[in-house]
C-alpha positions in Angstrom: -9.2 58.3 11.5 -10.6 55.3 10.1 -14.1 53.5 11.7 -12.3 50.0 12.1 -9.5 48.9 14.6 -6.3 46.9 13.8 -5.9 47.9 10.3 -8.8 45.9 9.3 -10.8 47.1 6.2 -14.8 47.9 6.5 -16.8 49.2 3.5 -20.0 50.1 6.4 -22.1 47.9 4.1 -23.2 44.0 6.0 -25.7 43.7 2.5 -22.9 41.2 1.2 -22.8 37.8 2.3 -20.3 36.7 4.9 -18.1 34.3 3.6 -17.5 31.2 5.8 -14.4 29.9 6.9 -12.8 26.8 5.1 -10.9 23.9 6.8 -9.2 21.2 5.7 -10.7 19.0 8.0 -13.3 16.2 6.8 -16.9 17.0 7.3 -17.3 13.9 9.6 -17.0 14.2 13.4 -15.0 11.1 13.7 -11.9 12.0 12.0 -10.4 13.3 15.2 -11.2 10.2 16.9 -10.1 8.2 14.4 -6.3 10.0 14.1 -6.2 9.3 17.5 -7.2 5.9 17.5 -4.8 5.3 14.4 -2.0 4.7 16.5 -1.4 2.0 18.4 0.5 2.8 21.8 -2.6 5.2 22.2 -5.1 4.3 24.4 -9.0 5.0 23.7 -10.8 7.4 25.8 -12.4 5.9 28.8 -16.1 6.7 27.7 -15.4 5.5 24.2 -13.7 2.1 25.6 -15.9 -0.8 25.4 -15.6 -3.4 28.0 -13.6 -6.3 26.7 -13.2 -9.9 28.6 -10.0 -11.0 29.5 -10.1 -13.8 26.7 -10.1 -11.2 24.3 -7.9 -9.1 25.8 -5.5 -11.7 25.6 -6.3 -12.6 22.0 -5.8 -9.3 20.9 -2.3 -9.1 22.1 -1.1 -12.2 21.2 -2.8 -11.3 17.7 -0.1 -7.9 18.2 2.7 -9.9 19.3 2.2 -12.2 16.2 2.2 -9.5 13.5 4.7 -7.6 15.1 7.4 -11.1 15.2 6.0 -11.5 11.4 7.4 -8.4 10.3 10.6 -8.5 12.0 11.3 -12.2 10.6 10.0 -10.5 7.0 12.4 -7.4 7.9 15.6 -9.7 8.0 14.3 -12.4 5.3 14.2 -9.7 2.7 17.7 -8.8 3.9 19.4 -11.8 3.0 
């Protein structure tokens, strides 16, 4: 009967260096925030959320609305 469980192989020796897992993932902790944040119906996390006035608040949809008319009238101008 072998010393390992599961089928897994062991050679009794730990003199060889462990090798580390590899991701995919971006070595900087804000990717995850960022992905998230990347898309626009999200909302941010209440203790990342800065305070914002309500001028601004309004600015910054009106600034949405805006871009999103623009590229419907650009969707239908390039139609014709």
């Amino acid at each position: 009967m072998p010393n390992s469980s599961n089928n897994a192989v062991y050679n009794g020796s730990t003199s060889t260096q462990v090798q580390t897992p590899t991701s995919n993932l971006p070595p900087n902790h804000s990717f995850a925030i960022g992905r998230f944040l990347a898309d626009a119906e999200q909302k941010c996390p209440l203790g990342l959320n800065t305070v914002q006035s309500a001028v601004e608040v309004e600015a910054a949809a009106k600034a949405r609305m805006l871009a999103k008319l623009q590229a419907f009238e650009q969707q239908f101008q390039s139609q014709r």
